[in-house]
C-alpha positions in Angstrom: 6.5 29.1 -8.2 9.3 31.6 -7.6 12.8 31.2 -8.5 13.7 31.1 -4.6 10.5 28.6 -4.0 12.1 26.6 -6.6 15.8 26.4 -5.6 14.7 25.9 -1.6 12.6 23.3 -2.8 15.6 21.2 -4.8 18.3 21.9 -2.5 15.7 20.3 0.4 15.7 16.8 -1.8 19.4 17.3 -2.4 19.9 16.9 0.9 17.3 14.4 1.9 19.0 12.3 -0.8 22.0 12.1 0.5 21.0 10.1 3.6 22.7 6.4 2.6 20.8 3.9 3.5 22.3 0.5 4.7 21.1 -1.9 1.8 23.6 -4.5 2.4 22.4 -4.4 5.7 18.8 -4.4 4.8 19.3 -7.3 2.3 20.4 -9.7 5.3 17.7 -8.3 7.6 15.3 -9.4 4.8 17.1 -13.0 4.2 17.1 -13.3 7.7 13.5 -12.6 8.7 12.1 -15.0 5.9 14.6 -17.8 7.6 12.8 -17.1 11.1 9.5 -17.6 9.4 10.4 -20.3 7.4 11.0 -21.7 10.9 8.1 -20.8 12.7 5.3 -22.1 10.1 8.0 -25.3 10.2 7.2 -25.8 13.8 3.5 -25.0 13.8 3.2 -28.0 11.6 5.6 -30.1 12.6 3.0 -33.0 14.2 1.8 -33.0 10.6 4.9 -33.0 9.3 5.6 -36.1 11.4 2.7 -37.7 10.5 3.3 -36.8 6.6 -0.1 -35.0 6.2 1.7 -31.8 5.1 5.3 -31.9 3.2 7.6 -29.0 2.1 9.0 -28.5 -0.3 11.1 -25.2 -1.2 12.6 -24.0 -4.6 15.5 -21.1 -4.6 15.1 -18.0 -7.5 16.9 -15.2 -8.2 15.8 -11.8 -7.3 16.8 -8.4 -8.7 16.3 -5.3 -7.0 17.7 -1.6 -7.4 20.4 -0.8 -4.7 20.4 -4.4 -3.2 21.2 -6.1 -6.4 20.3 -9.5 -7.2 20.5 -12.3 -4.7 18.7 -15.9 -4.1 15.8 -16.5 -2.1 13.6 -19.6 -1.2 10.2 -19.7 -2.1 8.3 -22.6 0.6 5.7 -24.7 -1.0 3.3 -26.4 1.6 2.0 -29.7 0.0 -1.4 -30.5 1.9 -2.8 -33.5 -0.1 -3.0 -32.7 -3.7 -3.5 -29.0 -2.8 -0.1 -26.7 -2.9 0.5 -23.5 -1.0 3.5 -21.3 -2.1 5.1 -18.4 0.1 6.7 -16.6 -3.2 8.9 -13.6 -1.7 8.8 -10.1 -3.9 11.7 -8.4 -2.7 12.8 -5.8 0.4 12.1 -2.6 -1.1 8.2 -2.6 -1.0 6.2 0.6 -0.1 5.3 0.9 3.5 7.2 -2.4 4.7 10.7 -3.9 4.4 9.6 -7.0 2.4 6.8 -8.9 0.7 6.0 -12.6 0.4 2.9 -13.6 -1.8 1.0 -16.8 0.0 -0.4 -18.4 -2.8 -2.7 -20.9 -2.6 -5.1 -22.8 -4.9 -8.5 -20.6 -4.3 -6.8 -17.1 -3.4 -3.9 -15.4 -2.7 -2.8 -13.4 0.6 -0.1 -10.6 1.4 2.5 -10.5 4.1 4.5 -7.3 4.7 7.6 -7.1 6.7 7.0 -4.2 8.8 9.2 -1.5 9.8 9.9 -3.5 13.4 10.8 -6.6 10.8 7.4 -7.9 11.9 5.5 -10.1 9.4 1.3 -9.3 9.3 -1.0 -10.4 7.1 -2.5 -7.6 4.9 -6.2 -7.7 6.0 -7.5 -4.9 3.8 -5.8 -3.3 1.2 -8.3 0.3 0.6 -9.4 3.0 1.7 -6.7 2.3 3.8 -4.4 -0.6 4.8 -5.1 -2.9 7.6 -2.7 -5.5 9.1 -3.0 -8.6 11.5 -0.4 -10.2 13.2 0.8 -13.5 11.5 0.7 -15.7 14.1 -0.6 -19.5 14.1 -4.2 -18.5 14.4 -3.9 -16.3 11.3 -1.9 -18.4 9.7 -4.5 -21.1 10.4 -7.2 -18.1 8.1 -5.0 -17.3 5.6 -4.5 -21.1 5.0 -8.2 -21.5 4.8 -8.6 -18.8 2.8 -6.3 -19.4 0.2 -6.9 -22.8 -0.3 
């Protein structure tokens, strides 16, 4: 590589560096969305919930990322008769997305992303490449099947 190669080449990721990004603002987004879908697998089983054949149950940890710093978050725990299904969020910054939650369930374990329209989907298949469906109450109708 030439010397001028070399010097275009660093002063290009100087300045593509130097875009801020908004982490406080991405932070909340984050919070925010895994509120909203706190709320929506809330009312999908709410006439279970009613009838007591599914209880929650939700414990708050402490997350650390770079740039957003450390912050709490609730992790929802789905108690379906002596089976236990946890939606354990990883953090914002993820590759691809702007957050991960791990649904972990007693037979398996399933991926949400957060995509770049802070809309969750299920990752269906992870190679060659990535595939996502919609989480919705019909998938997560599946992915409780499949995890537990």
């Amino acid at each position: 590589m030439s010397a001028a190669k070399l010097q275009e080449f660093i002063r290009s990721r100087s300045k593509s560096s130097s875009k801020q990004v908004n982490f406080s603002g991405r932070k909340k987004a984050w919070i925010d969305s895994i509120t909203t879908l706190y709320q929506e697998v809330d009312k999908w089983l709410t006439p279970l919930l009613k009838d007591k054949s599914v209880r929650f149950h939700k414990t708050t940890v402490e997350i650390a990322e770079d740039h957003i710093g450390t912050y709490q978050i609730d992790i929802l725990h789905i108690l379906i008769g002596k089976d236990k299904v946890s939606f354990i969020p990883k953090g914002a910054l993820v590759i691809g997305g702007n957050g991960r939650i791990d649904i972990l369930g007693p037979r398996a374990s399933q991926t949400l992303i957060l995509n770049k329209e802070y809309m969750w989907e299920i990752v269906s298949r992870r190679t060659p490449k990535p595939s996502f469906i919609p989480f919705t109450e019909e998938s997560f109708l599946d992915t409780l099947r499949q995890v537990m």
